[in-house]
C-alpha positions in Angstrom: 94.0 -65.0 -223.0 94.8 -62.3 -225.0 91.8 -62.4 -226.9 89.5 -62.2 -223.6 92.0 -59.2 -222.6 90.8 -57.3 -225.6 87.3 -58.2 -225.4 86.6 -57.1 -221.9 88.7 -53.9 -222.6 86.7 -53.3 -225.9 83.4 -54.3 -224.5 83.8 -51.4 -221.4 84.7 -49.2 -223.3 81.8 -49.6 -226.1 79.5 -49.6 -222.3 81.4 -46.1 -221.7 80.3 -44.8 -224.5 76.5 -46.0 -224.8 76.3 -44.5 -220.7 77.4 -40.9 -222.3 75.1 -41.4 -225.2 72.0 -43.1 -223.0 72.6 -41.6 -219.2 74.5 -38.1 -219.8 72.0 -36.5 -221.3 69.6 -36.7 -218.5 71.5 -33.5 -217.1 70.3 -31.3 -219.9 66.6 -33.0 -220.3 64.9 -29.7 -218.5 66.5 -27.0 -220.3 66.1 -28.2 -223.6 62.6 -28.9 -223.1 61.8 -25.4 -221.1 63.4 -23.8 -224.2 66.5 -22.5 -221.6 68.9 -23.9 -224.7 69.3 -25.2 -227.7 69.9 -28.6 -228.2 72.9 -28.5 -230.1 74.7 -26.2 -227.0 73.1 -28.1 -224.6 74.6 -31.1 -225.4 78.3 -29.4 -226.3 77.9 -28.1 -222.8 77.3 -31.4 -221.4 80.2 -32.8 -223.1 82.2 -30.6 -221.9 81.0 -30.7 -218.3 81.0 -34.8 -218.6 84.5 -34.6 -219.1 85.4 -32.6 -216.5 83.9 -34.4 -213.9 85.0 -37.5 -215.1 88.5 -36.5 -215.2 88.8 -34.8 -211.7 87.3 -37.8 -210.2 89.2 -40.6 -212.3 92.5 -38.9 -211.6 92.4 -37.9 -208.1 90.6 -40.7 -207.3 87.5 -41.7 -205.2 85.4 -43.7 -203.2 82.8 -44.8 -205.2 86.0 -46.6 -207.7 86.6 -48.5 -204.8 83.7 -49.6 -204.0 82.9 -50.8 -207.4 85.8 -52.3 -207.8 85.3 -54.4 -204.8 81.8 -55.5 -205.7 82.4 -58.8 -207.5 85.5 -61.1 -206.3 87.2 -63.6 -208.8 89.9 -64.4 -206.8 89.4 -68.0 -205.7 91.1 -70.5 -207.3 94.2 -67.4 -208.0 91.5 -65.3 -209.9 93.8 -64.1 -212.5 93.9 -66.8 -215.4 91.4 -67.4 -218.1 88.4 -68.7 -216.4 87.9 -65.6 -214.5 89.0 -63.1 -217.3 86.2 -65.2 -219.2 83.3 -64.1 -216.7 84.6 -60.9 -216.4 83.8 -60.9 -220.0 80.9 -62.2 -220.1 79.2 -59.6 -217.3 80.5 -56.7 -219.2 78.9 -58.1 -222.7 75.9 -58.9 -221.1 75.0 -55.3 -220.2 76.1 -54.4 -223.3 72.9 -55.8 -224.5 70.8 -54.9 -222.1 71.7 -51.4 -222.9 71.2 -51.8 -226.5 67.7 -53.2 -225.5 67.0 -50.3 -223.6 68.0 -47.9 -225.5 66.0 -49.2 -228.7 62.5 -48.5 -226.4 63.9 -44.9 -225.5 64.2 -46.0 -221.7 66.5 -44.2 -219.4 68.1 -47.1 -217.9 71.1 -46.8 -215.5 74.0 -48.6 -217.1 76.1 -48.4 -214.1 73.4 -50.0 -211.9 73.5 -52.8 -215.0 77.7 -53.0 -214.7 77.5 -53.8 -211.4 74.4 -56.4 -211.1 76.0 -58.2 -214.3 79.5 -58.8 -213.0 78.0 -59.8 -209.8 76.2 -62.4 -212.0 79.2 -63.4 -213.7 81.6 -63.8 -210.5 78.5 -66.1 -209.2 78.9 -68.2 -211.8 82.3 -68.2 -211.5 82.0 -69.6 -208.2 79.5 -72.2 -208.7 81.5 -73.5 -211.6 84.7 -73.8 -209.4 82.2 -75.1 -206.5 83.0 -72.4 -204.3 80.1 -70.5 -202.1 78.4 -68.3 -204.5 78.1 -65.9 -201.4 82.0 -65.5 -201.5 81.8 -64.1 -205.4 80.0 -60.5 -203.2 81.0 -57.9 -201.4 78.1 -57.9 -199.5 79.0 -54.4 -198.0 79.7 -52.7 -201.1 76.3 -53.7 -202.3 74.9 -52.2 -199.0 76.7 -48.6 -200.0 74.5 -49.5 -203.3 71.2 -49.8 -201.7 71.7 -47.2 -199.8 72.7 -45.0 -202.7 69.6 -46.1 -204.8 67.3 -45.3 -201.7 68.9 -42.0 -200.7 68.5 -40.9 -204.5 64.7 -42.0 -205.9 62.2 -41.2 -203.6 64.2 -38.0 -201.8 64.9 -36.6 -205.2 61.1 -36.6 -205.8 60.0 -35.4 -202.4 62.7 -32.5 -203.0 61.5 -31.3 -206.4 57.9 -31.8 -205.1 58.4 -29.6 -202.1 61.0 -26.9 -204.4 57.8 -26.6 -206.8 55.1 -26.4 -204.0 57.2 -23.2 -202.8 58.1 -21.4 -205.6 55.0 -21.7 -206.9 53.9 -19.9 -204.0 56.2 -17.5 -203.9 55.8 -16.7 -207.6 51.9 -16.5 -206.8 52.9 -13.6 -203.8 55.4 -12.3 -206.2 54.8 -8.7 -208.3 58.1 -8.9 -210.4 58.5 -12.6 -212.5 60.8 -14.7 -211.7 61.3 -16.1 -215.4 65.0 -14.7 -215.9 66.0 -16.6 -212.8 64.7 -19.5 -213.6 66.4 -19.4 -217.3 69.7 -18.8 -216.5 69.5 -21.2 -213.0 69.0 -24.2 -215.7 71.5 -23.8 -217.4 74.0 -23.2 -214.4 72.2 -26.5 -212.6 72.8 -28.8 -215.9 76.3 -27.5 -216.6 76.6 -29.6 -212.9 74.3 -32.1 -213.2 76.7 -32.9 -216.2 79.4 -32.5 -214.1 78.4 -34.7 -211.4 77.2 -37.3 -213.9 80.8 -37.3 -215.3 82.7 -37.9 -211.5 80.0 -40.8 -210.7 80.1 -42.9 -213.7 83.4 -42.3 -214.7 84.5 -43.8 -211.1 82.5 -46.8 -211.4 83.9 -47.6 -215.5 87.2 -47.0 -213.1 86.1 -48.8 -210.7 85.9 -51.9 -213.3 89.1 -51.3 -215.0 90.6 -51.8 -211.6 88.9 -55.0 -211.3 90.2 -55.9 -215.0 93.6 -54.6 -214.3 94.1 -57.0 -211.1 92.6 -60.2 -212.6 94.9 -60.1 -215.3 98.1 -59.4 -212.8 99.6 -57.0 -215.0 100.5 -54.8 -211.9 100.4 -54.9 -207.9 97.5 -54.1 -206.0 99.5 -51.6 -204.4 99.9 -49.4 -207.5 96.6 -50.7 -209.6 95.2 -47.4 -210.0 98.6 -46.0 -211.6 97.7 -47.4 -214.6 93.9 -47.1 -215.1 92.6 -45.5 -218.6 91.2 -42.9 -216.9 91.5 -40.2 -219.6 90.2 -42.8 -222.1 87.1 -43.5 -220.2 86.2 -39.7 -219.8 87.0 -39.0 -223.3 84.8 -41.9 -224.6 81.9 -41.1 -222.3 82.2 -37.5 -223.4 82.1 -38.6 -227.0 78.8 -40.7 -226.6 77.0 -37.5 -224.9 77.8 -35.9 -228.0 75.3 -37.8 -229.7 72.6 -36.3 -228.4 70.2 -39.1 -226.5 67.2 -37.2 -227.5 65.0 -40.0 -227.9 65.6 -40.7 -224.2 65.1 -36.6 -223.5 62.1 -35.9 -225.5 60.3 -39.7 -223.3 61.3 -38.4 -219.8 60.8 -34.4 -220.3 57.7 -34.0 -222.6 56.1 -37.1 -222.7 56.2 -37.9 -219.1 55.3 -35.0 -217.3 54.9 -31.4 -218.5 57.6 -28.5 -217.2 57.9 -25.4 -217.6 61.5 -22.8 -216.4 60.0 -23.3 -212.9 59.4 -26.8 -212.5 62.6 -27.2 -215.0 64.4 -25.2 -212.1 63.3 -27.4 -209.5 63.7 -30.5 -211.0 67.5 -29.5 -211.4 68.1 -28.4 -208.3 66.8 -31.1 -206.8 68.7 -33.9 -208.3 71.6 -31.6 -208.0 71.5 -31.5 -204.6 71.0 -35.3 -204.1 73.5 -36.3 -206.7 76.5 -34.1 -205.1 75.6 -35.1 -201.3 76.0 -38.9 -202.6 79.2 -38.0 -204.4 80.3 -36.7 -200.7 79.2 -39.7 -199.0 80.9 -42.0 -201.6 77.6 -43.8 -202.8 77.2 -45.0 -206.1 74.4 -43.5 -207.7 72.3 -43.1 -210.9 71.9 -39.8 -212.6 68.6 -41.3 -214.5 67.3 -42.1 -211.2 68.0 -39.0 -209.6 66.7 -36.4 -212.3 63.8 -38.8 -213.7 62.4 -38.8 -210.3 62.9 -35.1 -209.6 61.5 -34.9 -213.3 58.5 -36.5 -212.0 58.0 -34.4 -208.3 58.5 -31.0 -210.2 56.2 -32.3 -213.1 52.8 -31.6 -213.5 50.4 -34.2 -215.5 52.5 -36.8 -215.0 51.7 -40.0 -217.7 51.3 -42.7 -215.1 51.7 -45.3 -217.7 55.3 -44.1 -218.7 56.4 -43.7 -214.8 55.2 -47.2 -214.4 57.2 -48.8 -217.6 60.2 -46.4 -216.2 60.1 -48.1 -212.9 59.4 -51.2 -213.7 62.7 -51.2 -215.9 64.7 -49.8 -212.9 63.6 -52.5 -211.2 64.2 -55.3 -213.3 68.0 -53.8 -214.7 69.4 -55.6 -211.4 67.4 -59.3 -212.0 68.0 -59.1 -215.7 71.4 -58.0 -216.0 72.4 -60.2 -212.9 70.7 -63.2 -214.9 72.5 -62.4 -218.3 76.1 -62.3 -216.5 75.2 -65.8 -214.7 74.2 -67.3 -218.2 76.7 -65.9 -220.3 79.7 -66.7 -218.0 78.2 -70.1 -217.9 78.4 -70.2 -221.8 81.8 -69.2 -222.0 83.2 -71.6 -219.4 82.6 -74.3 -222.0 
């Protein structure tokens, strides 16, 4: 048992690190391409940011952890021995790969949206194997809160920065005195958040699974299961994957996909800011790629319809794909 222990625990934690490496640096996509920042204190300044938010939120607690941590159940047939710890496993490994897959075509996949559609997967196959009701492996509310959160944060995020460019560009028209210095230092205020915000959303949902982990492996009472959560681990892993950089995913979404400039860079920003920190106040899991990449693309101007399409259509396939990987792989290691 130990053995599945340490795989799930090393398997998160490697997924922690790809999301800071793949996802985080979606804050600081528009003021590295406007030429706001360099890229080298760009992305120390999202580290930094990353790791705040995802140690205010892991430590005092929240309620997109819970939900997350209520999204898949393995507790039929006790939950807590091998078979379940196996499928745990074997949902966390398989979006693993699908990141790595991802990654290696420089799309901005949500990770977080892949954590939760493989586990649910797994904890299916969990339940067909023990011949329970595969209906009984969901929370079917908690994937409601998701839906909700994926439709609150796409196509108002785009209508947003449409409408923020629409107006400023207006008023910058009417305007004698440029605007240019505004715009410049607003970037870089707006990604120091966006980081922020990416760091307290994520960082409860990696949480969120630990709980999960935590309580199938009865190592402590429900009562006190947060108590014990790696919470500074997972913020200081995440941190150290947005230190890589992701500018293969940054240069795809912010040059080749659409073409800003300080003011559309502004509104993109403050757009997905806006969205991003109303969800974290409802409690609704969210994706930063989402969020931004569809601002990216309402603030944008030439947008390359071919790369929005591949973006989407990888959006929508990370919940079939990942949801079929956790099936098959907790199948495999139930032999």
């Amino acid at each position: 048992m130990q053995i599945y222990i340490f795989t799930a625990m090393t398997a998160l934690e490697v997924l922690v690190f790809v999301n800071g490496w793949t996802d985080a640096p979606n804050a600081i996509t528009c003021p590295i391409v406007t030429g706001c920042m360099k890229p080298g204190k760009a992305i120390a300044m999202a580290g930094i940011f990353n790791l705040a938010g995802c140690l205010s939120m892991c430590f005092f607690g929240g309620k997109v952890a819970e939900i997350t941590a209520s999204i898949a159940d393995f507790s039929f047939t006790g939950g807590t021995g091998l078979p379940a710890l196996k499928a745990f496993s074997a949902g966390i490994i398989a979006v693993v790969l699908w990141a790595f897959v991802a990654w290696i075509f420089g799309i901005p996949t949500s990770e977080s949206h892949g954590l939760l559609a493989a586990v649910s997967g797994a904890a299916v196959a969990y339940a067909v194997k023990n011949g329970a009701s595969p209906i009984a492996a969901i929370d079917g509310k908690a994937w409601v809160a998701v839906g909700i959160g994926l439709a609150v944060s796409t196509l108002p995020a785009y209508l947003a920065a449409k409408a923020c460019a629409l107006i400023t560009g207006r008023i910058d028209k009417n305007s004698i005195k440029p605007h240019g210095t505004f715009y410049r230092n607003s970037q870089i205020t707006l990604a120091a958040i966006g980081a922020y915000l990416h760091g307290a959303q994520d960082g409860q949902k990696f949480v969120g699974m630990f709980i999960m982990l935590r309580t199938m492996t009865a190592y402590q009472a429900a009562s006190d299961k947060k108590a014990l959560i790696p919470a500074a681990l997972t913020a200081v892993i995440m941190t150290l994957g947005t230190l890589m950089g992701g500018t293969r995913i940054i240069k795809h979404t912010g040059s080749d996909m659409v073409t800003l400039d300080l003011r559309r860079g502004f509104c993109a920003d403050i757009a997905s800011g806006a969205i991003l920190a109303a969800c974290l106040g409802m409690g609704l899991p969210v994706s930063t790629t989402h969020a931004k990449n569809c601002a990216i693309m309402g603030a944008g101007r030439e947008p390359d319809m071919k790369i929005v399409r591949e973006l989407i259509c990888a959006w929508v396939l990370t919940f079939p794909i990942c949801a079929t990987f956790g099936f098959l792989l907790a199948l495999a290691f139930s032999m």
